[in-house]
C-alpha positions in Angstrom: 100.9 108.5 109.4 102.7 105.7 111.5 100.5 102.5 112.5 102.0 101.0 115.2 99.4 98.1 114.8 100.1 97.2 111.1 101.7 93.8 111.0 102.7 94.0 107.6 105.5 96.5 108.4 107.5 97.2 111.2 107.7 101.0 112.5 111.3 101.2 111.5 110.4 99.9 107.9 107.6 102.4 107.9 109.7 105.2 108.6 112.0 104.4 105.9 108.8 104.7 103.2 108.0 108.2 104.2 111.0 109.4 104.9 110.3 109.8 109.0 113.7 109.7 111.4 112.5 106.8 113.6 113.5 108.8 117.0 110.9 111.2 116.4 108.3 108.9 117.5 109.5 108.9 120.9 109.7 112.7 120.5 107.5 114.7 123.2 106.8 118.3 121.9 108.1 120.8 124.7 105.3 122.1 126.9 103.9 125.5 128.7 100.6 126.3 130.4 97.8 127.1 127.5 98.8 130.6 128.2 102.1 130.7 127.9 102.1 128.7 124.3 99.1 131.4 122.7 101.8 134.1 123.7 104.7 132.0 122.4 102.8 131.1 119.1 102.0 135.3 119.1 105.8 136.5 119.2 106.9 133.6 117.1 104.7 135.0 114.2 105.7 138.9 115.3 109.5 137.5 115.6 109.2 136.0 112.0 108.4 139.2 110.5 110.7 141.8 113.0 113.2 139.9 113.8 114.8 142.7 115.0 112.2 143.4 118.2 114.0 142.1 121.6 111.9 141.6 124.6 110.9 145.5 125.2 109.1 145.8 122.1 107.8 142.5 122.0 106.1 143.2 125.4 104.0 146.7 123.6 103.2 144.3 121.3 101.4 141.9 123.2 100.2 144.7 125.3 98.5 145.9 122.7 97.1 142.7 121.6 95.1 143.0 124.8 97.7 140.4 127.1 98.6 142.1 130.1 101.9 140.5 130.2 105.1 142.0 132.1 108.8 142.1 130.7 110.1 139.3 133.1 107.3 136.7 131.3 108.4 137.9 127.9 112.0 137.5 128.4 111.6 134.0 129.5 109.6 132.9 127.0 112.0 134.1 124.6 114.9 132.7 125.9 113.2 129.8 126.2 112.3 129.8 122.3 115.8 130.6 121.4 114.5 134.3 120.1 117.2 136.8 120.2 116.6 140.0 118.8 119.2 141.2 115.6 120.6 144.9 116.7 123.4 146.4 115.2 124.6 147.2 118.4 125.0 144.3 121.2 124.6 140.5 120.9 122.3 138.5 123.1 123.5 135.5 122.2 125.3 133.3 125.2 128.2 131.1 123.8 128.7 128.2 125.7 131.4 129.0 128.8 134.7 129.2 128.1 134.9 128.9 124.0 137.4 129.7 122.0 137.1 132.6 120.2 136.8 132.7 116.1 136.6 135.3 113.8 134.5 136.5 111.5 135.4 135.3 107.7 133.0 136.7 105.7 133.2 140.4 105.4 134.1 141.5 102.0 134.1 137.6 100.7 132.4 137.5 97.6 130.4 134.3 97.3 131.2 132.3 93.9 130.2 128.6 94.1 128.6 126.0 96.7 130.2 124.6 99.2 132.8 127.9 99.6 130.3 129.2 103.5 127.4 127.2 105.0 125.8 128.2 108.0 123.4 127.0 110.6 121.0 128.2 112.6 117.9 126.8 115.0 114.3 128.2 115.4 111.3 127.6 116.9 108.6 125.3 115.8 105.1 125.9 116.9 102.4 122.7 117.0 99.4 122.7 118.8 100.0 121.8 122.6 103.8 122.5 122.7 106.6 123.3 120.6 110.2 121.3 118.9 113.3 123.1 117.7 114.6 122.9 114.2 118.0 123.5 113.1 118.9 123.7 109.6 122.7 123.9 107.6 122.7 126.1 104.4 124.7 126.8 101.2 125.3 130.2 101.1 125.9 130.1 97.3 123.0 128.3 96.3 120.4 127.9 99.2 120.4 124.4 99.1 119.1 123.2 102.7 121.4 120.2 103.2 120.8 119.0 106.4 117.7 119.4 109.0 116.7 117.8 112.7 114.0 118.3 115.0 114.3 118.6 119.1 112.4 119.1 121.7 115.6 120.6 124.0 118.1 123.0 122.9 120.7 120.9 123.9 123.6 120.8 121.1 123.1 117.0 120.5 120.7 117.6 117.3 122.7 120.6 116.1 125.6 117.8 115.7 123.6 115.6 114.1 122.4 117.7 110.9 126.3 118.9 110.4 127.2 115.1 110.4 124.5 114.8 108.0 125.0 117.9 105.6 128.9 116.7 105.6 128.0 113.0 104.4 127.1 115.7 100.9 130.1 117.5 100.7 132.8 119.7 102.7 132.8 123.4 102.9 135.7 125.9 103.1 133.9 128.5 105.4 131.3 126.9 108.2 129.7 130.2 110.2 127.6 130.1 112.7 126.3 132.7 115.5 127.7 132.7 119.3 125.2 130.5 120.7 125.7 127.3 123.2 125.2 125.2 120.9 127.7 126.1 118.3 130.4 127.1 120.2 130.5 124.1 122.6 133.8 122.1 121.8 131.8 119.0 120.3 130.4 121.2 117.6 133.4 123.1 116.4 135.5 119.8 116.6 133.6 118.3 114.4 134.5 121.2 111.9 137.8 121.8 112.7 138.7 117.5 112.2 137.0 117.8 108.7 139.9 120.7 107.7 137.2 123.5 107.8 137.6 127.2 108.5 135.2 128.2 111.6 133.4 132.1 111.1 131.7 133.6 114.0 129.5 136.4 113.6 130.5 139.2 115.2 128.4 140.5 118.5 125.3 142.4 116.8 126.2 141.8 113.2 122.6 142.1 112.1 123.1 140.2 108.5 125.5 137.8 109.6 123.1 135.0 109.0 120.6 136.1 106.8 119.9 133.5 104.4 119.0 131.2 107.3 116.8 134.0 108.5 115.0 133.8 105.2 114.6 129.9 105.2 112.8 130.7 108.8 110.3 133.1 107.1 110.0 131.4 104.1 109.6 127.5 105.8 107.2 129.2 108.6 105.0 131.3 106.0 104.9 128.6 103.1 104.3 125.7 105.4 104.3 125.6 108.9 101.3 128.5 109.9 99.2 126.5 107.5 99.3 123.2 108.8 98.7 123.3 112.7 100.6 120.1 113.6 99.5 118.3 116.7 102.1 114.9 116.3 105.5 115.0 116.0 105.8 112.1 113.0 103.1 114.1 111.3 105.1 117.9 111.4 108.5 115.3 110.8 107.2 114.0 107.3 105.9 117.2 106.7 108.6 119.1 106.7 110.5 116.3 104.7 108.2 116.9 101.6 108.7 120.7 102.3 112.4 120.7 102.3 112.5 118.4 99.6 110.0 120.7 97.5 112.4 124.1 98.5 115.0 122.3 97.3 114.3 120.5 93.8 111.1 122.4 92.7 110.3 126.4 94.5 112.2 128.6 91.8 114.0 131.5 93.7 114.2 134.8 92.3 117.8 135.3 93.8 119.0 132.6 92.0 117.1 133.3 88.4 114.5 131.5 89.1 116.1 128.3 88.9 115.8 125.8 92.1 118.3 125.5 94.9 119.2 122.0 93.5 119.8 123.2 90.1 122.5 125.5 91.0 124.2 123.4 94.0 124.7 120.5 91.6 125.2 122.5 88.7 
């Protein structure tokens, strides 16, 4: 995809043709033993479609895929994947230490136009070797993806830069996000707060709190990601710039009578 030999373009200029956020070249995808990825690759897929299994039930699972795993590896490797299981009955999620507390804003709200709640969320990114992040921000109303980054840490850093992006398109009135680190650290919610913008928190084990990111995951994963088997960062990069672009201006979603996400943000 990227030549780092052709003289008739530098790499930065290159990037800028397809589309490609030049850091990602210098990307590294995050790393296990050749073990621990086939199991991470196995419960991302399971996670996808029961998002709802926590670490107990994902261990049967892979037990009865034939990997004698115990609960201590599977916890790990969830944590480390960012996997938290949605139960209507207790949160997993670890909010960075000592944030302020917000509250939920979206029970009862009727949703009526774009830009009235976006949301955010991260997953993880399988590639053959190793793994990224990828965090997305959402209209709520319309399903437009408006902003998207790649990482290969969970750090907040990236998570900062997609709502610096998605807010170069607009501002929203309701910004709601779950309990984890990297939303609740005071960098993130500043960033909100400055721009006059009300912050929601889902509530501990709210199991629909964000669901429409949920269904970008399934929908991104299924439609694109399981089919390619990435090996280079640049390469999954541009790919999932011509996906996002495609989910936005061209895939016809039922929920929105089969008109695009782009139709009805801009409408």
């Amino acid at each position: 995809m990227i030549d780092r030999d052709l003289a008739m373009f530098s790499i930065r200029r290159q990037c800028e043709l397809i589309g490609l956020n030049r850091s990602s070249l210098y990307y590294q995808p995050a790393g296990e033993s050749e073990y621990n990825l086939g199991l991470m690759h196995l419960l991302d897929r399971q996670y996808t479609k029961t998002p709802f299994y926590g670490w107990p039930r994902m261990t049967a699972y892979l037990r009865r895929e034939g990997y004698e795993v115990n609960p201590k590896r599977v916890r790990r490797l969830m944590a480390l994947m960012g996997l938290q299981a949605i139960h209507p009955k207790r949160s997993t999620s670890t909010p960075a230490p000592g944030h302020k507390r917000y509250p939920y804003l979206l029970r009862g709200l009727k949703i009526t136009r774009p830009c009235q709640v976006w949301s955010t969320d991260v997953t993880y990114v399988p590639m053959r070797g190793g793994f990224l992040y990828l965090v997305a921000v959402i209209d709520w109303f319309s399903r437009y993806v408006l902003a998207w980054q790649l990482s290969n840490t969970l750090d907040g850093l990236f998570c900062r830069v997609a709502l610096r992006q998605a807010l170069e398109q607009g501002v929203p009135a309701i910004f709601n996000t779950d309990q984890g680190a990297q939303f609740t650290a005071i960098e993130f919610t500043r960033i909100l707060e400055t721009a006059g913008i009300q912050v929601s928190m889902d509530g501990r084990g709210r199991a629909l709190d964000n669901v429409f990111v949920e269904r970008l995951w399934r929908t991104v994963k299924y439609e694109h990601i399981y089919l390619v088997d990435y090996d280079a960062v640049p390469a999954l990069e541009a790919g999932l710039h011509d996906y996002f672009h495609f989910y936005n201006h061209e895939r016809p979603h039922q929920s929105l009578g089969y008109q695009t996400p782009a139709e009805v943000h801009y409408a």
